[in-house]
C-alpha positions in Angstrom: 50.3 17.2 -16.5 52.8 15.4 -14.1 52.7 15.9 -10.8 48.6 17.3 -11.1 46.6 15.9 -8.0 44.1 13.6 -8.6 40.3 14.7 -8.3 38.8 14.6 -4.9 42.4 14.2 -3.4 42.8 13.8 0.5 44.3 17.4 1.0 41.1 18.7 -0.5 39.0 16.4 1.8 41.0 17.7 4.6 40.6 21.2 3.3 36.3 21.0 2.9 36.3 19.2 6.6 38.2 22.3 8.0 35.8 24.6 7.0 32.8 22.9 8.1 33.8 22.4 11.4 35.2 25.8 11.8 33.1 28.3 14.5 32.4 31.5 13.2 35.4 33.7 14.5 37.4 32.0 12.5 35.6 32.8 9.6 33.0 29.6 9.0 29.6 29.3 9.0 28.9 26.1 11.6 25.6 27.4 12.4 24.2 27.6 9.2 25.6 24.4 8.5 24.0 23.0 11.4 20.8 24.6 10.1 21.5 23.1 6.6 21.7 19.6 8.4 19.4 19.6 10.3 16.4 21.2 7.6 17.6 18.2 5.0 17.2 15.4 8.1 13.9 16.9 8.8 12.5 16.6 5.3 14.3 13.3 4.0 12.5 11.9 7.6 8.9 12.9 6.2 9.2 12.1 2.7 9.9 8.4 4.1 8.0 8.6 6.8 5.1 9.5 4.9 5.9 7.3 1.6 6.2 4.7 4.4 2.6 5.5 5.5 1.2 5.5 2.1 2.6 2.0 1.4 1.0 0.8 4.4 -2.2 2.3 3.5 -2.5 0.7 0.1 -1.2 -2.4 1.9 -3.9 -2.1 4.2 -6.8 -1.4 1.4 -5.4 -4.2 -0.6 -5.7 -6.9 2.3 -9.0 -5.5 3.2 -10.7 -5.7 0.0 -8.9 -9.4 -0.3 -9.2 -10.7 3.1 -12.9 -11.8 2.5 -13.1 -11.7 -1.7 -11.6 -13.3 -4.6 -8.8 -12.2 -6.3 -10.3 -13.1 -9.8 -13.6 -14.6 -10.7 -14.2 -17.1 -13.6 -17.6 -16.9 -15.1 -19.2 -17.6 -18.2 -21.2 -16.4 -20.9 -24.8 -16.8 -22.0 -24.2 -18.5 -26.1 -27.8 -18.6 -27.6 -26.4 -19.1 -30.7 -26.2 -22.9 -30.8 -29.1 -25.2 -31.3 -29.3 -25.9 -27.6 -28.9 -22.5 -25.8 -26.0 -22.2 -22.8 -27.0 -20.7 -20.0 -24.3 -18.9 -17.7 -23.9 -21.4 -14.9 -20.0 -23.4 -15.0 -21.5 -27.4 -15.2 -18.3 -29.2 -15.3 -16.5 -27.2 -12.5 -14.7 -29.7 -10.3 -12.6 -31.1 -13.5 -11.9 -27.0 -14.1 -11.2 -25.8 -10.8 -8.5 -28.7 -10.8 -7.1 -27.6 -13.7 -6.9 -23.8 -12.4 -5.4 -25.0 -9.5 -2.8 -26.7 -10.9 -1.6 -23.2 -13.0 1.6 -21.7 -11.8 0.5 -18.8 -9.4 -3.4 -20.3 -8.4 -3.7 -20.7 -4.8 -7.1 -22.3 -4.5 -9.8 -22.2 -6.9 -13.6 -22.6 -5.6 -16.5 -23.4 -7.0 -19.2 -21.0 -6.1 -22.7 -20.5 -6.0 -24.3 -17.0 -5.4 -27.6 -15.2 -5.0 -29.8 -12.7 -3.1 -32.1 -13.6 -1.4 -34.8 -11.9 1.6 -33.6 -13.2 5.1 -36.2 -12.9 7.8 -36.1 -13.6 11.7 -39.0 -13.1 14.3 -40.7 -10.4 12.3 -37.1 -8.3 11.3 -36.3 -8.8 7.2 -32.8 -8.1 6.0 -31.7 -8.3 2.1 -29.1 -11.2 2.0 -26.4 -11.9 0.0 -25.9 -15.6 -0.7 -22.3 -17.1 -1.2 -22.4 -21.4 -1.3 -19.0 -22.6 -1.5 -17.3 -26.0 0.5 -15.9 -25.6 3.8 -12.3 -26.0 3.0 -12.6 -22.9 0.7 -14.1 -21.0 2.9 -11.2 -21.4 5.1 -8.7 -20.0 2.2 -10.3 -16.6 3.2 -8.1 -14.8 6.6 -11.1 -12.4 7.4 -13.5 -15.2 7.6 -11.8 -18.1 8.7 -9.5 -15.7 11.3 -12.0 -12.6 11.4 -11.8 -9.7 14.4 -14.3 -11.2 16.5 -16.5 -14.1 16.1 -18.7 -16.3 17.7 -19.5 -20.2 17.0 -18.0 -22.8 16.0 -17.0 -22.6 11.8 -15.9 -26.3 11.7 -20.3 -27.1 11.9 -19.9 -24.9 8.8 -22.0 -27.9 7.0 -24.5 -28.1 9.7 -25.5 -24.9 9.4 -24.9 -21.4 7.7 -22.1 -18.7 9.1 -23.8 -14.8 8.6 -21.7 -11.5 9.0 -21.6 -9.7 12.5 -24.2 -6.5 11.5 -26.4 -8.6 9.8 -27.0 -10.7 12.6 -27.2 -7.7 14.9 -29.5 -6.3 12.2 -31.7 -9.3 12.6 -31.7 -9.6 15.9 -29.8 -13.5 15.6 -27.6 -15.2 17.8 -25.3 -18.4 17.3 -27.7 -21.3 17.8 -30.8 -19.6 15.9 -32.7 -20.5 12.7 -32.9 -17.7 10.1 -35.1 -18.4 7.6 -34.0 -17.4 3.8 -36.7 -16.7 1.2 -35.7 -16.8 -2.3 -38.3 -15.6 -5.5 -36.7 -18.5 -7.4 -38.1 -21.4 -5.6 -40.0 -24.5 -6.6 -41.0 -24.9 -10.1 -45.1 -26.0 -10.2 -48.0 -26.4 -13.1 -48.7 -22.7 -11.5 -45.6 -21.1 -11.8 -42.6 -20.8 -9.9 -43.8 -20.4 -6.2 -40.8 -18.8 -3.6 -38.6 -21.0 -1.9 -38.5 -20.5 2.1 -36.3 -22.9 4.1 -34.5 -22.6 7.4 -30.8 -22.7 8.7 -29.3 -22.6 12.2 -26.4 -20.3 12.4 -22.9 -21.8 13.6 -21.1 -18.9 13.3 -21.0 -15.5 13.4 -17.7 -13.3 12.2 -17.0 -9.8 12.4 -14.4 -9.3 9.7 -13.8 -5.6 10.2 -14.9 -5.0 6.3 -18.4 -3.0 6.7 -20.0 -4.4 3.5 -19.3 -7.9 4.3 -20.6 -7.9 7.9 -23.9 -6.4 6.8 -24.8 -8.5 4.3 -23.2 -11.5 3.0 -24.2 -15.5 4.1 -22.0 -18.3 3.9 -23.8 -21.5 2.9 -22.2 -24.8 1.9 -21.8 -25.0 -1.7 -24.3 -28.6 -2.0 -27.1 -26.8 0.2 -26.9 -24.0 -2.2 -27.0 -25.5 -5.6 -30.3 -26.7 -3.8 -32.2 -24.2 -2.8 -31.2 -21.9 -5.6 -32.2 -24.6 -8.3 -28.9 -25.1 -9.6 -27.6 -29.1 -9.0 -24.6 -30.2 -10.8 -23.4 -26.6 -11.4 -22.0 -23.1 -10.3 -22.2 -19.5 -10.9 -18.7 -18.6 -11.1 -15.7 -20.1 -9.7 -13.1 -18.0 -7.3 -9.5 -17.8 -7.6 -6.7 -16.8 -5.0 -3.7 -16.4 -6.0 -0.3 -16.5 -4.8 0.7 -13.1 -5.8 -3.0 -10.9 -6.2 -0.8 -8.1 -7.6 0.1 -10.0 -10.6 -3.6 -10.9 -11.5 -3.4 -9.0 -15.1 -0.5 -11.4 -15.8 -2.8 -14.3 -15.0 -6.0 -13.2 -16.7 -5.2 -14.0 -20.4 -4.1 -17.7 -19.5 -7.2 -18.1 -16.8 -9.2 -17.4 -20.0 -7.7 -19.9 -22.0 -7.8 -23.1 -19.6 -11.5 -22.4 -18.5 -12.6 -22.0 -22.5 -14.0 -20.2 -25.4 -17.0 -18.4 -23.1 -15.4 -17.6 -20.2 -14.3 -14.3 -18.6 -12.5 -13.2 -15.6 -13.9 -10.3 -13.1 -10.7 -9.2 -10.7 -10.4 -7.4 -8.2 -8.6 -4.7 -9.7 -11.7 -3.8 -11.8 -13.7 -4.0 -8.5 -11.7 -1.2 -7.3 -10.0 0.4 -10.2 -11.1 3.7 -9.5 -9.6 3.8 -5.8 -6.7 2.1 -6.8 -6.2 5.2 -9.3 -6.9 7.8 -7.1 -4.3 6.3 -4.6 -2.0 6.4 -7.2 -2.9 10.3 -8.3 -2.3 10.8 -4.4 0.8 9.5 -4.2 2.1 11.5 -7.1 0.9 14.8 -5.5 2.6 13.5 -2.2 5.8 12.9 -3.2 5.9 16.6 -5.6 4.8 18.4 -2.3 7.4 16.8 -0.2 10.0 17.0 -3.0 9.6 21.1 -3.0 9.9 20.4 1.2 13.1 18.7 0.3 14.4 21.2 -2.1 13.6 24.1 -0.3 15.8 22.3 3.0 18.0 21.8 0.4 18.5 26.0 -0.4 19.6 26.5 3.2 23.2 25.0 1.4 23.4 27.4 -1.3 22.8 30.6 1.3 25.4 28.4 3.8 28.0 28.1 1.2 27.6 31.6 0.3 28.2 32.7 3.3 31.7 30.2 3.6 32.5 32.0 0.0 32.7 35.7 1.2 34.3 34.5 4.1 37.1 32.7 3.0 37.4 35.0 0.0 41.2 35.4 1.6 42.1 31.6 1.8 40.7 31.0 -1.5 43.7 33.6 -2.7 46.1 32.4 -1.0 45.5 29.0 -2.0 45.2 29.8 -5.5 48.6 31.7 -5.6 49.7 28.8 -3.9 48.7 26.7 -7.1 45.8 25.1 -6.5 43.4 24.9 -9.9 40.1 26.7 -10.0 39.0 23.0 -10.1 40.3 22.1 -6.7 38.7 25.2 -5.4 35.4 24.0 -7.2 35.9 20.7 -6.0 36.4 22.1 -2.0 33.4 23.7 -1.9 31.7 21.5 -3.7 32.9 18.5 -0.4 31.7 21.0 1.7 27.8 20.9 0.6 27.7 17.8 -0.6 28.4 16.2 2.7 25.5 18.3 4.4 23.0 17.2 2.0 24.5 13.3 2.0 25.1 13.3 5.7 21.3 15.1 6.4 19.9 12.2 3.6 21.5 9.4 5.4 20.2 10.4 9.0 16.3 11.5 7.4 16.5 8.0 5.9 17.3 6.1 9.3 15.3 8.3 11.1 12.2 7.3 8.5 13.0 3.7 8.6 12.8 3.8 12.8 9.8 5.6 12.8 7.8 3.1 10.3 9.5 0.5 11.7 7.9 1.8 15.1 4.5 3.2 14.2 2.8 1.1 16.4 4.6 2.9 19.5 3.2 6.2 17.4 0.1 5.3 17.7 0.8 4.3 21.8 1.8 7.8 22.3 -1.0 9.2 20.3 -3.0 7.1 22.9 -1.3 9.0 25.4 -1.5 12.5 24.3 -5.4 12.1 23.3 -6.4 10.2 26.4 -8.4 7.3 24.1 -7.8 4.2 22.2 -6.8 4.4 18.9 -9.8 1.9 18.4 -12.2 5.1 19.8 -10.6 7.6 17.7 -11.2 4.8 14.8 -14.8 5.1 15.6 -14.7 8.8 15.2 -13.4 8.6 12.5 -9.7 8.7 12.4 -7.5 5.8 10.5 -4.5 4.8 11.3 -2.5 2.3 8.7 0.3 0.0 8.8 3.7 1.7 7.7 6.1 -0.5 5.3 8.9 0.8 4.0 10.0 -0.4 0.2 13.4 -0.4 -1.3 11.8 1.6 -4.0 10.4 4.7 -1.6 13.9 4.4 0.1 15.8 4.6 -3.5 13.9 7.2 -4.9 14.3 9.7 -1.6 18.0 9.0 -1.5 18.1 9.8 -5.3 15.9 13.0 -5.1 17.7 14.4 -1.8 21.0 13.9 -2.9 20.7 15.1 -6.4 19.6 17.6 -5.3 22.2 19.2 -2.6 24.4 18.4 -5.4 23.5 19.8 -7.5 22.9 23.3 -6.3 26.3 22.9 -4.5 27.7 23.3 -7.8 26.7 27.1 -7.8 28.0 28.4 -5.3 31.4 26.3 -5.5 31.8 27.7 -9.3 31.9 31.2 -7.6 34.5 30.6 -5.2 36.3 28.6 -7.8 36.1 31.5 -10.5 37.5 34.2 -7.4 40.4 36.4 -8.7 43.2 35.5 -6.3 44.3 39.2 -6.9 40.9 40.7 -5.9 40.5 38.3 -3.1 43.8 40.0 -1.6 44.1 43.5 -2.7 42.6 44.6 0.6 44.1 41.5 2.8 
């Protein structure tokens, strides 16, 4: 029809911005407007807040459980099925690491030896795990190469042997002692197979921060091992890093097909598929929780706009016999609690960002208002991760809030817009 306004036209802009500014004596409802605002900021801020937590949590699992272990092991199997049985041990590993290396997302691949063993110092015995690899692999891994604390010097990594911190504590060694490892499978005699002892000075000791590491694994150079464990010439597995360690499952199938018929790949995703599953299960119970927070925020618009409804019951007759369509009217209301749900989404989401972006000054004030170190509540047992905020988390709480305060805008706006103009002014 000619001379119909546009949807969303300026007057009706101009109209919706009237009322929500208007004080109460003149008929609005700024206060529960305010307290729409306000309860929307308050729960977009800790769904990202806490999304942003979570992320950092998983971030902080992740780098932990990588920061001193492989992303994804090759090993092989046992074939007794030929005329000369295969044992497990990889025999021609240098020409296959440098083929894994050279594979589109492989880091570093390292050849590596491993075994328990019985370690033993001035009377103390500890149960050791074993890892022989070279130097310049040892160095690909940040919590051993860069670990919390450590003491020695890594670079006599061949000299010597380099021992988690609680181990050594365990044993009772310092940097510049000789541990002395005993292994079952030792020296092969007319007798038997008699056990193997043989002595290493320790050049370093690290503290990597990861509890199972520090207590009991070794680091031995990968030629000393294949000696003392009876295994010259070859390796029990060889270790991949990789570029991008969430993309490992991509990387399995063609790992399997350079390294051969009998090989198969360990990740570190089946180490800890069961945590990584609960974290998931968490975060899906996280983000219902705080999307009934935001929703509930979000009713403080429908009782708002109810309120602006029966109060402007007279305007919305006079403008209707002044012609405006029950689809301006719709459309008025409508402006009016849709930007209280978009303006509280936009200021919970920058609030959210600023706070992750500054969780490190949380935890200062947490420091503050306890009186101890975060490192002292740490050893009580409180954790306090990282926070990263992801374009996903960010997306999907804009999407959530803003649907919807939209979406139950639309209720009360259809009353208002379905009003009888004559009712509205019988007693005006």
């Amino acid at each position: 029809m000619a001379g119909t306004p546009a949807p969303f036209a300026p007057f009706e802009w101009k109209i919706a911005w009237r009322y929500l500014r208007a004080r109460k004596a003149e008929g609005g409802v700024s206060v529960m407007t305010w307290i729409s605002l306000i309860g929307i900021t308050l729960a977009v801020f800790a769904l990202v807040a806490t999304l942003a937590v979570r992320e950092g949590l998983r971030s902080d699992l992740v780098n932990t459980m990588l920061g001193a272990n492989a992303h994804m092991s090759v090993h092989f199997q046992r074939d007794l099925t030929g005329e000369v049985p295969k044992d497990h041990l990889v025999r021609e590993y240098s020409d296959l690491s440098q083929r894994l290396e050279a594979m589109p997302g492989v880091g570093d691949a390292a050849p590596l030896v491993r075994n328990q063993v019985m370690g033993s110092y001035r009377g103390r015995n500890m149960p050791v795990d074993v890892y022989g690899l070279a130097l310049e692999d040892l160095l690909d891994y940040p919590m051993i190469a860069e670990p919390e604390q450590a003491w020695g010097d890594l670079t006599r990594f061949d000299d010597g042997v380099a021992i988690g911190a609680t181990l050594a504590q365990q044993l009772g060694l310092t940097v510049g002692d000789r541990l002395k490892l005993i292994s079952p499978d030792g020296v092969r005699t007319p007798m038997g197979t008699s056990p193997r002892v043989s002595a290493y000075e320790v050049v370093f000791v690290f503290s990597s921060g990861q509890g199972f590491v520090d207590q009991s694994r070794l680091y031995m150079p990968l030629a000393e091992a294949q000696s003392f464990f009876n295994k010259e010439g070859a390796v029990d597995q060889i270790d991949l890093r990789l570029s991008e360690p969430l993309a490992v499952a991509d990387l399995a199938l063609p790992v399997i097909r350079e390294s051969g018929d009998r090989a198969y790949v360990y990740t570190w995703q089946d180490r800890a598929g069961g945590m990584i599953r609960a974290l998931k299960m968490q975060d899906n119970a996280i983000f219902i929780v705080l999307a009934i927070l935001v929703l509930i925020a979000s009713l403080n618009i429908v009782s708002g706009l109810i309120m602006l409804v029966k109060n402007k019951g007279r305007d919305i007759g006079i403008l209707r016999t002044m012609g405006l369509s029950q689809g301006s009217i719709l459309r008025v209301f409508f402006l009016c609690g849709a930007s209280v749900g978009t303006a509280g989404t936009v200021f919970g989401v920058i609030l959210g960002v600023i706070f992750a972006m500054n969780i490190d000054s949380v935890y200062s004030f947490v420091d503050w208002v306890t009186g101890s170190g975060v490192r002292d509540l740490e050893a009580r047992g409180f954790f306090f991760p990282s926070a990263v905020v992801t374009v996903p988390d960010v997306a999907s709480t804009v999407v959530l809030s803003i649907g919807l305060s939209w979406l139950i805008t639309l209720f009360p706006a259809r009353r208002a817009a379905r009003l009888n103009p004559v009712e509205a002014l019988r007693y005006e």
